[in-house]
ZAMI-335502 format. One record per residue (C-alpha): residue number from 1; residue in three letters; x negated, y negated, z negated. Coordinates in Angstrom, 1 decimal. Each point is the difference from the previous one (the first is absolute). Example, Ala and Ser with C-alpha at 12.3 -4.5 7.8 and 13.67 -1.06 7.14 Angstrom:
<lolums>
LOLUM   nr  rest      xx      yy      zz
LOLUM    1   ALA   -12.3     4.5    -7.8
LOLUM    2   SER    -1.4    -3.4     0.7
</lolums>
This chain:
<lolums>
LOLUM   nr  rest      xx      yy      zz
LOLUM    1   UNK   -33.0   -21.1   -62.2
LOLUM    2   UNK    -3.2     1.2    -2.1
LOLUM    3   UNK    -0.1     2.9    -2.0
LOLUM    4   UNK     1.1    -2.0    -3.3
LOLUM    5   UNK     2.1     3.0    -1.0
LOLUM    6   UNK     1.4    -1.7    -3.5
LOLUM    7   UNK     1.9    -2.3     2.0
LOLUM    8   UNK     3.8     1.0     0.0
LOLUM    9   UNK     2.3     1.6     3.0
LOLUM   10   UNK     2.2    -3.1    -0.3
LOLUM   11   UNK    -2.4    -2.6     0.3
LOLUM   12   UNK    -1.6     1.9     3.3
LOLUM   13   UNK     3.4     0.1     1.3
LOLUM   14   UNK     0.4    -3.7    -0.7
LOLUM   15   UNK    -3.5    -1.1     1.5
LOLUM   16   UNK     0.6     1.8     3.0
LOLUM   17   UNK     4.0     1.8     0.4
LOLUM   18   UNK    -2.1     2.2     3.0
LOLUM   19   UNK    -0.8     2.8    -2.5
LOLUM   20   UNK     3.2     0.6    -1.1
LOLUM   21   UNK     0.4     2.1     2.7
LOLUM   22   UNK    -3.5     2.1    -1.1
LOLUM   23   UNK     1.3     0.5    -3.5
LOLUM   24   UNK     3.5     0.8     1.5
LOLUM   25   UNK    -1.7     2.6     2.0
LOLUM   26   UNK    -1.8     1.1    -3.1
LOLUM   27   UNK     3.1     0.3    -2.4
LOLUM   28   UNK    -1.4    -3.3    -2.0
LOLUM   29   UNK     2.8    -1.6    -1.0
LOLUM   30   UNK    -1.2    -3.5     0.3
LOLUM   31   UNK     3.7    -1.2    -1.6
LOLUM   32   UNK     1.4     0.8    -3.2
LOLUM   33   UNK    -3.9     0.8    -1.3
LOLUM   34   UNK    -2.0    -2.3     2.0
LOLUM   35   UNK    -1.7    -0.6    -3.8
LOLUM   36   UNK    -2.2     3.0     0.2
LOLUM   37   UNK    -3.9    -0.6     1.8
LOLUM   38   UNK    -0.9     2.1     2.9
LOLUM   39   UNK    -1.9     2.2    -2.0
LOLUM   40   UNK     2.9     0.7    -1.9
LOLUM   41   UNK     2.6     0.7     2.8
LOLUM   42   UNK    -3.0     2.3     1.6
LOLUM   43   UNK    -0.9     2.0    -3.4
LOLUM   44   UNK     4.0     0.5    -0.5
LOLUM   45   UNK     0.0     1.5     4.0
LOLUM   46   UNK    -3.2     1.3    -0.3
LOLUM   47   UNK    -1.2    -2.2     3.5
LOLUM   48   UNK    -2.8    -0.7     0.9
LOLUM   49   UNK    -0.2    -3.4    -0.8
LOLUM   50   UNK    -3.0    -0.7     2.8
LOLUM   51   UNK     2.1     1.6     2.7
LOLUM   52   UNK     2.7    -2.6    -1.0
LOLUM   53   UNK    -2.2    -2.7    -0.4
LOLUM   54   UNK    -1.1     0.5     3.5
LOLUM   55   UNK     3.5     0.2     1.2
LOLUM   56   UNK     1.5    -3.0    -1.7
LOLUM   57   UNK    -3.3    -1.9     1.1
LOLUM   58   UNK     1.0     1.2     4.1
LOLUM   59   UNK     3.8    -1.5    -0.8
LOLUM   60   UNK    -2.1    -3.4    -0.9
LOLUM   61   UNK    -2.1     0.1     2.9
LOLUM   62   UNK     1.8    -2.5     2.6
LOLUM   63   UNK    -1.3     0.2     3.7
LOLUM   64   UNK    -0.5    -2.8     2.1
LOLUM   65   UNK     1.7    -0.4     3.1
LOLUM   66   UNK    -0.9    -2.9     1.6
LOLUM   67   UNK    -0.1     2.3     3.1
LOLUM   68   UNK     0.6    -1.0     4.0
LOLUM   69   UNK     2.4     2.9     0.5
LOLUM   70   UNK     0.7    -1.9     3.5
LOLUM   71   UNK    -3.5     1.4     1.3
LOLUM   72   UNK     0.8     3.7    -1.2
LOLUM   73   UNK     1.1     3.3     2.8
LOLUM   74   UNK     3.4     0.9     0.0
LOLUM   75   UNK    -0.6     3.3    -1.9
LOLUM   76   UNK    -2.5    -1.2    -3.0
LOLUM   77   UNK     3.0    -2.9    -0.5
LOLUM   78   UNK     2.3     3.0    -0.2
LOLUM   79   UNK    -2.3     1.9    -1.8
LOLUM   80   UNK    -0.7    -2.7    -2.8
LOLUM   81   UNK     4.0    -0.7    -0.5
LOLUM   82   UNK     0.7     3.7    -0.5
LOLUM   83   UNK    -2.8     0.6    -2.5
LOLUM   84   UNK     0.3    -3.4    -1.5
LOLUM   85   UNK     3.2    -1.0    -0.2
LOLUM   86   UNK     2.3     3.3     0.7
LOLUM   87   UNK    -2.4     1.8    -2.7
LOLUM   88   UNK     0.7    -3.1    -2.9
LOLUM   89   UNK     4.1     0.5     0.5
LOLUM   90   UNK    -0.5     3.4    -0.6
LOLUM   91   UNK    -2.5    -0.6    -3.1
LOLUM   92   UNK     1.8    -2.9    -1.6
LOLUM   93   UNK     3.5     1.1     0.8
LOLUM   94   UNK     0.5     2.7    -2.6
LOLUM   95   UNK    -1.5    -2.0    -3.3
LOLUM   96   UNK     2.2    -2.7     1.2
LOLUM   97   UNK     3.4     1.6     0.2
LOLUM   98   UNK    -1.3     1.2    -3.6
LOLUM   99   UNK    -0.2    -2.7    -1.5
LOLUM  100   UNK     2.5    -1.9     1.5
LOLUM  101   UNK     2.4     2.8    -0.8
LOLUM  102   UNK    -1.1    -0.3    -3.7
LOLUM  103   UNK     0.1    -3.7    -0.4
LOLUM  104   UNK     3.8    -0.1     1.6
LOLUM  105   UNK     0.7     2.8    -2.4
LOLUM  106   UNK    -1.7    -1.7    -3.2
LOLUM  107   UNK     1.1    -4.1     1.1
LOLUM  108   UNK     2.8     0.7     2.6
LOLUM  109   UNK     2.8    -0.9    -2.6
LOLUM  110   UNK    -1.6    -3.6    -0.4
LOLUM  111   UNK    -1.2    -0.1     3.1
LOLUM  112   UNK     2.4     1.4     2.3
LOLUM  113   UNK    -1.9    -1.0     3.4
LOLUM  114   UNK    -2.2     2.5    -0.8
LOLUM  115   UNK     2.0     2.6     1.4
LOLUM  116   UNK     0.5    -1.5     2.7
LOLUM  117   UNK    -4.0    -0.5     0.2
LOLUM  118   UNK    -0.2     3.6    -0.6
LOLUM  119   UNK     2.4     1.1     2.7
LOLUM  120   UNK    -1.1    -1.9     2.9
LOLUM  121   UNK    -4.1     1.2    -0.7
LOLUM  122   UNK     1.4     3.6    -0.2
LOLUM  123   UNK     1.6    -0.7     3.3
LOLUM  124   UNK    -2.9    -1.5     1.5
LOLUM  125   UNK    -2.2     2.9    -0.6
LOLUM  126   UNK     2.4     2.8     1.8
LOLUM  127   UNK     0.0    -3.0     2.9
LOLUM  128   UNK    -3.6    -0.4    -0.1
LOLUM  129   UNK    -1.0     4.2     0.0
LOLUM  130   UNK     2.5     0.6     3.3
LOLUM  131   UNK    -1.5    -3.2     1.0
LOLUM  132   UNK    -4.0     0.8    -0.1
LOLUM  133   UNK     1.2     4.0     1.6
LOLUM  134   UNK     1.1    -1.6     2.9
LOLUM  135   UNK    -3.3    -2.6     0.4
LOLUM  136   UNK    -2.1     2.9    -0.6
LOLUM  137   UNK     1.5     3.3     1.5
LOLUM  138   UNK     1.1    -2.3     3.7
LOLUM  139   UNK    -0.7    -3.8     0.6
LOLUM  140   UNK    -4.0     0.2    -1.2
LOLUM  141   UNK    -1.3     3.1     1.2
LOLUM  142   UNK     1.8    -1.5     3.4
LOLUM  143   UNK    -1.9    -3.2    -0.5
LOLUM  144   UNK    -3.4     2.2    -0.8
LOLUM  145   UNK     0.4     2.3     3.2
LOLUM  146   UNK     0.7    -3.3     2.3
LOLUM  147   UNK    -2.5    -1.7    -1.8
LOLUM  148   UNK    -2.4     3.0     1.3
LOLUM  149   UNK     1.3     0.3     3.1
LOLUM  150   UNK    -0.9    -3.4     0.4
LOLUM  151   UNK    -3.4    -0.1    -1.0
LOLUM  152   UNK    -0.7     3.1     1.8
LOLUM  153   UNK     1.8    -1.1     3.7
LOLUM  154   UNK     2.2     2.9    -0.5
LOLUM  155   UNK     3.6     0.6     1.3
LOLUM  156   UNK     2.5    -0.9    -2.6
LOLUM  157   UNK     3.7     1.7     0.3
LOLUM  158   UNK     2.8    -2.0    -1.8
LOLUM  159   UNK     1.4     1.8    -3.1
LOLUM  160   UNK     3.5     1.0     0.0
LOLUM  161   UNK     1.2    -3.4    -2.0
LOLUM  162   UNK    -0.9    -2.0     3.0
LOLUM  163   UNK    -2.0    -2.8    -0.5
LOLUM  164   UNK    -1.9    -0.9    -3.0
LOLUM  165   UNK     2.2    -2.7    -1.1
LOLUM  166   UNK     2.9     2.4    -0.7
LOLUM  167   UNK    -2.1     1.0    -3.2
LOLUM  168   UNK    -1.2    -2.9    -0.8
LOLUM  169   UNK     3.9    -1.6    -0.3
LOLUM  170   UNK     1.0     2.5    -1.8
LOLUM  171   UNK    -2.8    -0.5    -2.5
LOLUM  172   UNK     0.3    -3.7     0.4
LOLUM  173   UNK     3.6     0.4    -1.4
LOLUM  174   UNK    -1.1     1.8    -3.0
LOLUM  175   UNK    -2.1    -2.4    -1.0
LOLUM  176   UNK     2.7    -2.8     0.2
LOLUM  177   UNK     1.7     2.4    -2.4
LOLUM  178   UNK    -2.6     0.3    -2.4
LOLUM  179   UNK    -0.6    -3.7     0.1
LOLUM  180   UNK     3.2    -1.1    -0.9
LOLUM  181   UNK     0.5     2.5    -2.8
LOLUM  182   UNK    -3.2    -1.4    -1.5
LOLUM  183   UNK     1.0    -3.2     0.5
LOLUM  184   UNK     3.1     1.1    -2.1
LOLUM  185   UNK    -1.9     1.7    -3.0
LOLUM  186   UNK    -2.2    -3.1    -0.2
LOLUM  187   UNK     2.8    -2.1    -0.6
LOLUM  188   UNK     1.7     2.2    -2.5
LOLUM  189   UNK    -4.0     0.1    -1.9
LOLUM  190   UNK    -0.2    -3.8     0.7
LOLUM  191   UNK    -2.9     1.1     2.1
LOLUM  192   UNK    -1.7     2.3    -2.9
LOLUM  193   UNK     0.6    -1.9    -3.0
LOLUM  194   UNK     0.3     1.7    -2.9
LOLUM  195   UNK     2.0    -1.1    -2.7
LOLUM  196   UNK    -1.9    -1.2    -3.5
LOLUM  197   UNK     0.9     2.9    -2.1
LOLUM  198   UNK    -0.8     2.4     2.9
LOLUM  199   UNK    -2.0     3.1    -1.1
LOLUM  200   UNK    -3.4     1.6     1.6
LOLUM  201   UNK     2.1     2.2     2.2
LOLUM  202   UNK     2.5    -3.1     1.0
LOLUM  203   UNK    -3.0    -2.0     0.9
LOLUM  204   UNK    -2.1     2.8     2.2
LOLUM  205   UNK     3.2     0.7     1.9
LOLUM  206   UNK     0.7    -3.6     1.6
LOLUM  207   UNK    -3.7    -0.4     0.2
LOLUM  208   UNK     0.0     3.4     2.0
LOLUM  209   UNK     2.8    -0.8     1.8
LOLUM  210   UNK    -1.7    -3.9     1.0
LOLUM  211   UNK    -3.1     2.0     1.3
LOLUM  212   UNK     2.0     2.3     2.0
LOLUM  213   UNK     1.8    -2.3     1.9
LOLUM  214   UNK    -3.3    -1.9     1.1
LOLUM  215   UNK    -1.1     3.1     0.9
LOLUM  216   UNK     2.5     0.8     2.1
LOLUM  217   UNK     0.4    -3.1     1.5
LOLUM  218   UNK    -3.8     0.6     1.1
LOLUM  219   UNK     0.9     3.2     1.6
LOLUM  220   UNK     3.1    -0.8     1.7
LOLUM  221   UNK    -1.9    -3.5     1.6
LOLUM  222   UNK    -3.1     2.6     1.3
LOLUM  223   UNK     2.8     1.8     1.7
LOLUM  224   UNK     2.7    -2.9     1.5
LOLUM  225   UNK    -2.8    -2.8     0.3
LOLUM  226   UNK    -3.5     1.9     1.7
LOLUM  227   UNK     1.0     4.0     0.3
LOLUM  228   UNK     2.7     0.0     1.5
LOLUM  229   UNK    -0.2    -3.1     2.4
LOLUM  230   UNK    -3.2     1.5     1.2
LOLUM  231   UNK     1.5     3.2     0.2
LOLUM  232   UNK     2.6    -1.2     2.9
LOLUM  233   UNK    -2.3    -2.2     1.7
LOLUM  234   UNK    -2.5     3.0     0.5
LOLUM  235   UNK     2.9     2.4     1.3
LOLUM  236   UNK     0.7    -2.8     2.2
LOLUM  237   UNK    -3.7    -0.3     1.6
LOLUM  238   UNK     0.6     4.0     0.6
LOLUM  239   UNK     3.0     0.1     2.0
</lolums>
């Protein structure tokens, strides 16, 4: 966005439902008084309007990825899924359960999947944290110090979980879980649709909720479909 600060939180919101989670973080309530400019909301919080500009102007900002993650070591692929993908869950995670939790709250009563919408993100999240722990704290750092072993024509000892592909099932089998109980709140949203009368905070949430899901299913194909395959085959070649 430019810095056209007369233009109103709602429409920003509507243009582009990315910097809800910037005014979120900033106590805007893009909502109930999406009328007011973003000069407004900033002389009411005394913020530095610049600061946020630059901020909502970062949520815009889409990368490219046409990216051949095929040719990439083990440890930058693990690398680039933990600061990538483990670090949105953990950024997007918390606006999300907020505003789902306030749309089932406000619209439950007419629309009662909501709940249920509600429910099965909140339990996605505590799967997803336990989930990430384990990639982080056991299977990656394995994957970095064979990785290095490898490169260097070092001796590698196996870890205590045996091969590599213990790990990897177990991870394998959280991600089946995860896909199915997206595949479960896209029905219920008919895949992030809102309904006509929906209001800002309605709309942000499925779009929220459509984004995260793509983004996860990037992270979990880097894992089942080139990490992880690679990750066997190389223990393999070092027996």
């Amino acid at each position: 966005m430019n810095n056209n600060w007369n233009v109103t939180i709602g429409e920003i919101v509507a243009d582009n439902y990315r910097t809800a989670s910037v005014f979120s973080k900033y106590g805007i309530d893009f909502c109930c008084k999406g009328d007011r400019t973003l000069e407004q909301a900033c002389d009411k919080k005394s913020i530095n309007i610049q600061e946020l500009t630059n901020k909502l102007n970062e949520a815009v900002t889409v990368q490219d990825e046409n990216i051949n993650f095929k040719s990439w070591p083990l440890d930058l692929l693990a690398d680039y899924i933990e600061k990538i993908h483990h670090s949105y869950i953990r950024e997007k995670s918390p606006s999300l359960l907020k505003f789902l939790n306030k749309v089932q709250k406000v619209h439950g009563f007419r629309h009662p999947e909501l709940v249920e919408v509600y429910n099965l993100f909140s339990e996605s999240v505590t799967m997803l944290e336990a989930h990430l722990l384990k990639e982080e704290r056991i299977l990656f750092p394995f994957i970095r110090q064979m990785n290095a072993a490898k490169n260097n024509n070092l001796p590698f000892e196996t870890s205590h979980f045996g091969t590599v592909e213990n790990p990897i099932e177990m991870m394998k089998h959280d991600h089946d879980i995860e896909g199915e109980r997206f595949k479960r709140i896209s029905e219920l949203t008919q895949n992030y649709t809102p309904p006509m009368e929906a209001c800002n905070t309605y709309r942000v949430s499925f779009a929220m909720l459509d984004e995260f899901e793509q983004n996860l299913h990037k992270h979990i194909h880097l894992e089942n479909n080139i990490l992880f395959p690679r990750a066997i085959k190389m223990e393999s070649s070092m027996k």
